[in-house]
N, C-alpha and C positions, 0 to 999 in steps of 0.2 A: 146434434144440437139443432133445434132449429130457431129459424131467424125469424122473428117477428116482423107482421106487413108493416109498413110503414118505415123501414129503415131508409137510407139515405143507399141510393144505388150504388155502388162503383162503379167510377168512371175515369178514364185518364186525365191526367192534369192535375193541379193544385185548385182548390174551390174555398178562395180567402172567404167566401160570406158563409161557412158555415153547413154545415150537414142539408138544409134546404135545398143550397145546389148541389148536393150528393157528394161522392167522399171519396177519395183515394184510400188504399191500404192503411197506409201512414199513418192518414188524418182520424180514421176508425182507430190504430190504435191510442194513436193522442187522447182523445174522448176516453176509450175504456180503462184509461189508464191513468184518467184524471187530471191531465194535464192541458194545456190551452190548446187549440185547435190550431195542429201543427202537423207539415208534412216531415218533421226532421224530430220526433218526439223522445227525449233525454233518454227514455225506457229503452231504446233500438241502439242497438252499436248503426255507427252513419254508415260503414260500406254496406250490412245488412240494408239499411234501409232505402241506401240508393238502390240498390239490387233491387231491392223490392217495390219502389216507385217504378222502375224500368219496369220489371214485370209488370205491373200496373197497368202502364201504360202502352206496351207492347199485345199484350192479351187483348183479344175481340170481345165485344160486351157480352157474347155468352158462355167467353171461357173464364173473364173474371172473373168471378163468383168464389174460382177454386180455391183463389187464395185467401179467403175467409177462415177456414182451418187452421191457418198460418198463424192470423193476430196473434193466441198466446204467446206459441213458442218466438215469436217477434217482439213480444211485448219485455222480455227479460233480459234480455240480453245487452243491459247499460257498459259492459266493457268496452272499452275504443283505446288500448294500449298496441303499437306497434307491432308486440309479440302475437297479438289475437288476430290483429288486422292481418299481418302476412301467413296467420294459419287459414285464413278465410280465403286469402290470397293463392295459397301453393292448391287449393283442394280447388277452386276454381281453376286452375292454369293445368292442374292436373286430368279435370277432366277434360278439358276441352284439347288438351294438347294430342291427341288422335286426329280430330279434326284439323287441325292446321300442320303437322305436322312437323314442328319446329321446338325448340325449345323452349324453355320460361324465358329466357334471356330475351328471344325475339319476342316474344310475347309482350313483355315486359317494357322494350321499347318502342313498339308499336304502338302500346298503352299510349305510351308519354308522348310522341308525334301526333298521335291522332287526337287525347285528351287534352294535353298542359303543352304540347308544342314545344317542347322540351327535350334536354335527355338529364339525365340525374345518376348519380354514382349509387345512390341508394333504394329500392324500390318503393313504385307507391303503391301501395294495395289498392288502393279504389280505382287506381287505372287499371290494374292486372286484370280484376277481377271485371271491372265496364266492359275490358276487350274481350275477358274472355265469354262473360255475358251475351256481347255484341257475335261472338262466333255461335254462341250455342243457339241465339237465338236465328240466327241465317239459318244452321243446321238445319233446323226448327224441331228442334229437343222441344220438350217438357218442360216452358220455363218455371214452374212450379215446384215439379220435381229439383231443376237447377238449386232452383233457392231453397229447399227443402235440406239439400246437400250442405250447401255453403251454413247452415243453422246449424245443422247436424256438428259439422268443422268448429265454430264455434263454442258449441257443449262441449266436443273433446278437448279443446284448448281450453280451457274455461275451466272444466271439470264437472258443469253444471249439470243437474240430472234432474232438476226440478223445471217447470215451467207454469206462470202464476194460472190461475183458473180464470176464465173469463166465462160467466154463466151465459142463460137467456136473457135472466133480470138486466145484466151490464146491455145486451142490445136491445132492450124492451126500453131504457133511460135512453137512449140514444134514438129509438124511433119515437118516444114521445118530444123529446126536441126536435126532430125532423117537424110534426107535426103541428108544434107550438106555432 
């Protein structure tokens, strides 16, 4: 596909005024998805999307880019039930548990000391997945590839095997608002 000039760049951070000052992952699919100009957009389960904010944010401005490929399979994926979330959970903790070494368990409460300051009888997927995020990305994995993974988790838990189209026409609307 390609992207028409004039799109809103990717760049780290949230950009409350709008595609002008350029656009997180997130906020690009907020837009193509019709929805208000939002780094947390209803279409995205939230561990996915924090996931994919980090990435975001973490990638140098010329490795952004990659996760443009992503928005569809990003854009579908409205489940956020506990059962999804901890399948998003164990495939993150799974791959990264090579690298540290340790279990989900430590995994899991290192999560919660380092995120929520905490400890919890029950897991939280969006810690698990943050630390285990935060490991792949020291690693320095493929954080594209990571989130590519944890989507992938997603579909299997899910069962989905569809993901919505998002043409040129949708970023040709959105670089003509850049441009307005």
């Amino acid at each position: 596909m390609n992207i028409p000039d004039g799109m809103p760049v990717l760049s780290a951070g949230a950009h409350p005024g709008g595609p002008k000052d350029g656009a997180c992952v997130m906020e690009y699919i907020s837009f193509l998805a019709g929805e208000k100009w939002t780094d947390f957009p209803s279409c995205t389960n939230r561990v996915l999307a924090k996931i994919a904010q980090y990435a975001n944010d973490s990638l140098r401005d010329e490795h952004r880019q990659e996760l443009l490929p992503l928005l569809p399979r990003l854009m579908g994926t409205p489940d956020t039930s506990h059962e999804v979330n901890m399948a998003i959970a164990e495939e993150a903790a799974s791959m990264v548990l090579p690298l540290v070494g340790h279990t989900m368990t430590l995994v899991h409460n290192l999560a919660e000391d380092a995120q929520l300051g905490i400890h919890s009888a029950h897991p939280h997927p969006e810690s698990i997945v943050s630390s285990a995020f935060v490991a792949a990305d020291v690693a320095k994995w493929d954080v594209v590839a990571f989130l590519s993974s944890l989507i992938d988790a997603y579909d299997k838990a899910t069962g989905r095997n569809e993901t919505p189209v998002v043409t040129e026409d949708d970023f040709r609307r959105l670089a003509e608002l850049t441009n307005a």
